[in-house]
C-alpha positions in Angstrom: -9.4 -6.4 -10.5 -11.0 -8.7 -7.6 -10.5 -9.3 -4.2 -8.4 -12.1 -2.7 -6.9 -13.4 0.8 -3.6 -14.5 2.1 -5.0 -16.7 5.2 -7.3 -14.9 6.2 -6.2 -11.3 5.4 -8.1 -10.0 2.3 -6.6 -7.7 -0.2 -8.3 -5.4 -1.6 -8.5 -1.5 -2.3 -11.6 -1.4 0.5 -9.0 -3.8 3.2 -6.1 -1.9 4.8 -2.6 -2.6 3.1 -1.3 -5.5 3.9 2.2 -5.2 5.0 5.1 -7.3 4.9 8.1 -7.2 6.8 11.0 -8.6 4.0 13.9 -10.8 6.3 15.8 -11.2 3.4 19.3 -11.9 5.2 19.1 -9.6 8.0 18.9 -13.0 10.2 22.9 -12.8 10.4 22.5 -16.7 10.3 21.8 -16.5 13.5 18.3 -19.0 13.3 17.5 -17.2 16.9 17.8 -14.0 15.5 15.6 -15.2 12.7 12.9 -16.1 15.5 13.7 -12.5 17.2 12.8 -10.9 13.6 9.5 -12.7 13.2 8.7 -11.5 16.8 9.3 -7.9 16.2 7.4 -8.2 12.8 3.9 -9.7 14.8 4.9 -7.2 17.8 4.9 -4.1 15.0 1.4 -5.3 13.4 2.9 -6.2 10.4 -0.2 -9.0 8.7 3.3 -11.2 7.3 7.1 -12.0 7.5 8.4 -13.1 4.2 11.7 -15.3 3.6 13.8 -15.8 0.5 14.4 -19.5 -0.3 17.4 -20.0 -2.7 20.7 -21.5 -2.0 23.9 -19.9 -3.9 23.9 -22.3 -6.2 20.1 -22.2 -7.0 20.6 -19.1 -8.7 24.0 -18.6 -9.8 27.3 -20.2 -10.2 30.7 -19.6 -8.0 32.5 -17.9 -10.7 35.3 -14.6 -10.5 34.3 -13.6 -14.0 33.3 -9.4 -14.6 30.0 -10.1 -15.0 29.2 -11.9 -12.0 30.8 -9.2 -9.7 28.6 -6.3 -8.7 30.5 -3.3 -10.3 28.8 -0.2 -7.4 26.4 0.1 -4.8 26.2 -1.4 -1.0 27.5 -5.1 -2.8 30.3 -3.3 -4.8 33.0 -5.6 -6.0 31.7 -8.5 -4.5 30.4 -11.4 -6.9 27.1 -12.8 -7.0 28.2 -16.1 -5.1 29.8 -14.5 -2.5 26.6 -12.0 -1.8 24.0 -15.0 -1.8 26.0 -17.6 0.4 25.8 -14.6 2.8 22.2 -14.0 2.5 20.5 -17.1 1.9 18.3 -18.7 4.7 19.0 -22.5 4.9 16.1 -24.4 4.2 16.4 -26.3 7.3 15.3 -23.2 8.7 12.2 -23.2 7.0 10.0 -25.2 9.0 10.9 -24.2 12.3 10.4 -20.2 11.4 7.0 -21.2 9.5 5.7 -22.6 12.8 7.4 -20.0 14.8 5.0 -17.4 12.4 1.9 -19.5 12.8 2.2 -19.9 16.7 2.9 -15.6 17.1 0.0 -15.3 14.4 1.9 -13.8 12.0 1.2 -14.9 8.1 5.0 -16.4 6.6 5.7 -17.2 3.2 8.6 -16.6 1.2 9.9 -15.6 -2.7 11.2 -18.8 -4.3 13.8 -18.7 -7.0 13.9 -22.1 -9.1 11.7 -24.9 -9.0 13.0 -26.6 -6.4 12.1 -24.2 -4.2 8.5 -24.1 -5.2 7.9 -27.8 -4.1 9.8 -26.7 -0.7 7.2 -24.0 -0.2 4.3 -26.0 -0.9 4.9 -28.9 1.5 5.2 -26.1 4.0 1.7 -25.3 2.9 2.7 -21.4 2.4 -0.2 -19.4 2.0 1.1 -17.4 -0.8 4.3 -16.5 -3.0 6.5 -13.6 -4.0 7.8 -13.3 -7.3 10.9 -11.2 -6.9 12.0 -8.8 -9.4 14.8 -10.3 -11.4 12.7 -13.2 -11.8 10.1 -11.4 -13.7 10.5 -12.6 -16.6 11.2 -16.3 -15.8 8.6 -17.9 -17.3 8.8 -21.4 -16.2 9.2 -20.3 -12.6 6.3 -18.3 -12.9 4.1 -21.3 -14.2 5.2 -23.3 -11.2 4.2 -20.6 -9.0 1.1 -20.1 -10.4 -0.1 -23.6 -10.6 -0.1 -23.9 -6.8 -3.5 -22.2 -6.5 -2.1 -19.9 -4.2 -1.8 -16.0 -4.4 1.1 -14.9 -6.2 2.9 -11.3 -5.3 4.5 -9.8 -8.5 7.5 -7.4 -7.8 8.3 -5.7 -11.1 11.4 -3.6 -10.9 13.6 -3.5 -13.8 10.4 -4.8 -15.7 9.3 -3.0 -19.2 5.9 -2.5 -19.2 5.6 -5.2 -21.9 7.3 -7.6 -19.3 4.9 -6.8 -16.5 1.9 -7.4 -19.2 3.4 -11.2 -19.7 4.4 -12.0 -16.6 0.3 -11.2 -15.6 -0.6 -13.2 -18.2 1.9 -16.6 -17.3 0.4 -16.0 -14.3 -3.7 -15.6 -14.7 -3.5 -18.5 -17.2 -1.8 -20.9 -15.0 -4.2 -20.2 -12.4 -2.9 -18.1 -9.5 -5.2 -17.4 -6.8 -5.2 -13.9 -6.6 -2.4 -11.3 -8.1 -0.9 -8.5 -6.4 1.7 -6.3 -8.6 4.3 -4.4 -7.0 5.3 -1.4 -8.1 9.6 -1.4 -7.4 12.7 0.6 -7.8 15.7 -2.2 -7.9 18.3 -0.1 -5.9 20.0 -0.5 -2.8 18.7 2.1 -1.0 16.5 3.4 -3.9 16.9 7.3 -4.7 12.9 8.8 -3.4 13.7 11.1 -6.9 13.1 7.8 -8.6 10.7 6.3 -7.0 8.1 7.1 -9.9 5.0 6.2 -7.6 2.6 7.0 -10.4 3.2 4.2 -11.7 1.2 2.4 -9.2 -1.8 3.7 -11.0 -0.8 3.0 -14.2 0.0 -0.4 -13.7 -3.6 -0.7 -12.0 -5.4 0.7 -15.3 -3.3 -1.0 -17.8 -3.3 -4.3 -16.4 -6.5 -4.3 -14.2 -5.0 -6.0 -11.4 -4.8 -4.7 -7.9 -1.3 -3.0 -7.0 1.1 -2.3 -4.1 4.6 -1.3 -3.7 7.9 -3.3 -2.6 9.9 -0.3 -1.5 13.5 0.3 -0.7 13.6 3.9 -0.2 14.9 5.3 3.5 12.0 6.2 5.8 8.3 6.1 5.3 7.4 8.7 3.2 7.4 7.0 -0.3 4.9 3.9 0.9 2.4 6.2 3.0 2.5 8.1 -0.4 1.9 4.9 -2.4 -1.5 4.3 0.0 -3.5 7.2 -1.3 -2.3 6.1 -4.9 -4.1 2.8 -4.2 -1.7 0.5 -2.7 -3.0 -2.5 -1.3 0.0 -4.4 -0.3 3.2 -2.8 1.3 6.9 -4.7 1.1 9.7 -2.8 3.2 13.2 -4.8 4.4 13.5 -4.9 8.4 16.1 -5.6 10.8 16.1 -5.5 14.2 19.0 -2.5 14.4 20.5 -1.3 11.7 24.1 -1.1 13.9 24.2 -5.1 13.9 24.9 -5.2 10.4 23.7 -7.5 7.3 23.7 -7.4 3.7 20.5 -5.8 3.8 20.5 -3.6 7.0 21.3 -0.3 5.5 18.5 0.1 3.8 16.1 -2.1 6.4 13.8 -0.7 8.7 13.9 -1.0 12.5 11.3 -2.5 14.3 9.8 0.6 15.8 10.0 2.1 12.6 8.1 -0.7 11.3 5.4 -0.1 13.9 5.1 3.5 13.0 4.9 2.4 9.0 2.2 -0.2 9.9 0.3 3.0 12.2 0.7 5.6 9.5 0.0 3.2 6.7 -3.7 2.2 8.2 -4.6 6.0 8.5 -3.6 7.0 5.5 -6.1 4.4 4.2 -8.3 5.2 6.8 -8.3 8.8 4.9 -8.8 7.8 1.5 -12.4 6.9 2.6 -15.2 6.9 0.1 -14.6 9.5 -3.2 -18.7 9.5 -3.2 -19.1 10.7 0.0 -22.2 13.8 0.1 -23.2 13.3 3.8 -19.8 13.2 5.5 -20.7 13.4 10.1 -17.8 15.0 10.8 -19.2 18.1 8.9 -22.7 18.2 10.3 -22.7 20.5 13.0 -20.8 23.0 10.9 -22.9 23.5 8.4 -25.4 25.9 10.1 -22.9 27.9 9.3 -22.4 28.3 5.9 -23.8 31.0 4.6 -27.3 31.4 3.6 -29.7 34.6 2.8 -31.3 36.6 6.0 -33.4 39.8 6.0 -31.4 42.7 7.4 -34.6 45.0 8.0 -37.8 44.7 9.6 -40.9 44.7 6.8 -44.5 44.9 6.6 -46.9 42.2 4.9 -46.7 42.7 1.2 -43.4 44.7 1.4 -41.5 44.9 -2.2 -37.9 43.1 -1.3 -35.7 45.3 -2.3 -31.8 44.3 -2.6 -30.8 46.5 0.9 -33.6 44.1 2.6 -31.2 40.9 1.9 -27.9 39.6 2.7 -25.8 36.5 2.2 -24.3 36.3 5.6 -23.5 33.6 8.4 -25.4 31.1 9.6 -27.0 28.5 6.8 -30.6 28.4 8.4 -32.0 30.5 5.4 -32.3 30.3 1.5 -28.8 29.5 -0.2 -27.4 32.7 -1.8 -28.1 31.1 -4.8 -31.5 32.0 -4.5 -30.3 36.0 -3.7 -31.9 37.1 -7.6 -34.8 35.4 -6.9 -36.1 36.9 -4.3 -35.4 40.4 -4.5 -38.5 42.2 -6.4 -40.7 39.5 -4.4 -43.3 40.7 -1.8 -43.4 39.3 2.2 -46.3 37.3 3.1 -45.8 38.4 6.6 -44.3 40.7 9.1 -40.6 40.4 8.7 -38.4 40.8 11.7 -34.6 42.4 11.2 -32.3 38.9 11.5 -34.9 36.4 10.0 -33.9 33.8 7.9 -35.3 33.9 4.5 -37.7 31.0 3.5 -40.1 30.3 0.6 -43.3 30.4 2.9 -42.2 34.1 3.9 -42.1 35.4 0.1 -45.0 35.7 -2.2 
């Protein structure tokens, strides 16, 4: 599991998760819109906007047969043509909203879904690349991506753990710069009873890689969660209102609710903090009073302590209790006041 950066953001479990505002096709085909999106993703402190790059006919065919119309859900009864001429962003998009990103300092990159795409991409110069779910297991794609160098984003719902194992490999052996595997319910707004966010860890300890989640759950519950499982890379859908519609705007964030996911996000990493920590400031001045052992009576030199001489009481400036057995049947080396702390150099 190592370290990596997409431009000059570095992922890792020790960086704050990176988080990426998905357009998918809430730009309406409305290119301004498009521009409006990416300015309310760098407005929100989101560290990337991320595209899809496919046309309708990249990845599937215009056909009225069952099996290409979606039986339920937000899509239902419409077939997969029909769904992707609708959300697709044209390529000749591409290089305007890339240079659009880089001038509001915003990292922009996109999920690619045949080959084609993948050259696109590159002479764009995008700093990384998704790998959406249902292409998991598209090997050839995967090469492609892969051999660019660049880091690779792995989404992996619908994917058997077996799947997720080969995809990782395609991927290391064709020499991706950097993996990041997203933990991901495919539904459309996914169930939070189903969101199975222990499988971020698992993933991480099976596969040694570093993990994240690509969430479509409604709110911001489920990816603050997925931060103090180790989540170094956050994927939510956002649109600028929800009222103006969109194949993907039911389940999309809005763009102050993608401010408060990039807020609550940072502290809950902030929390995490170091599991090693024995010194922690915040707790200094406190712990005068913890408890510690004090004499409750006033004694002569060479006094026998006797159990009614000693207490385990507030503040900490004396022996820890710990030390309560030890010292009763032990003689003072001194005068003893009522309300001394106890210390080794007062007991012989």
């Amino acid at each position: 599991m190592t370290s990596f950066k997409i431009g000059d953001r570095e992922i890792s479990r020790q960086a704050p998760p990176y988080i990426v505002a998905e357009m998918s096709g809430n730009h309406n085909h409305d290119i301004g819109r498009a521009r409006a999106l990416i300015d309310a993703a760098a407005k929100a402190g989101a560290d990337a906007v991320k595209l899809q790059t496919y046309r309708a006919d990249t990845i599937t065919i215009r056909s009225d047969r069952p099996e290409f119309r979606i039986p339920g859900g937000l899509w239902k009864d419409r077939t997969l043509y029909e769904l992707y001429e609708e959300a697709y962003t044209p390529w000749e998009w591409h290089g305007d909203l890339f240079a659009h990103a880089r001038a509001k300092g915003i990292d922009i990159f996109s999920s690619p879904f045949d080959l084609t795409a993948v050259d696109f991409l590159a002479a764009l110069d995008a700093p990384a690349y998704k790998i959406a779910s249902p292409e998991a297991i598209d090997w050839g794609l995967m090469e492609k991506v892969a051999a660019t160098g660049k880091p690779v984003i792995l989404s992996t719902g619908m994917a058997s753990n077996a799947e997720i194992g080969e995809a990782i490999e395609v991927l290391k052996s064709n020499g991706a710069g950097g993996i990041v595997v997203l933990h991901c319910i495919s539904s459309y707004p996914a169930p939070t009873d189903q969101a199975h966010l222990a499988k971020i860890r698992r993933i991480a300890e099976r596969f040694d890689v570093l993990t994240g989640l690509s969430d479509h759950t409604m709110g911001l519950e489920v990816p603050i969660a997925a931060v103090a499982l180790g989540a170094v890379l956050i994927e939510k859908h956002f649109t600028l209102k929800r009222a103006d519609g969109g194949v993907d705007s039911a389940f999309s964030l809005e763009a102050e609710e993608l401010a408060e996911l990039v807020r609550a996000t940072r502290l809950a990493h902030q929390a995490l903090g170091d599991p090693e920590a024995d010194d922690i400031e915040a707790e200094r001045m406190n712990r005068q009073f913890r408890r510690s052992i004090y004499f409750v009576a006033d004694l002569p030199a060479g006094a026998e302590i006797r159990p009614e001489h000693v207490k385990s009481i507030r503040p900490g400036l004396g022996l820890p209790p710990k030390h309560l057995r030890d010292i009763v049947g032990r003689r003072t080396k001194a005068p003893i006041a009522y309300g001394t702390p106890t210390s080794w150099e007062l007991i012989a």
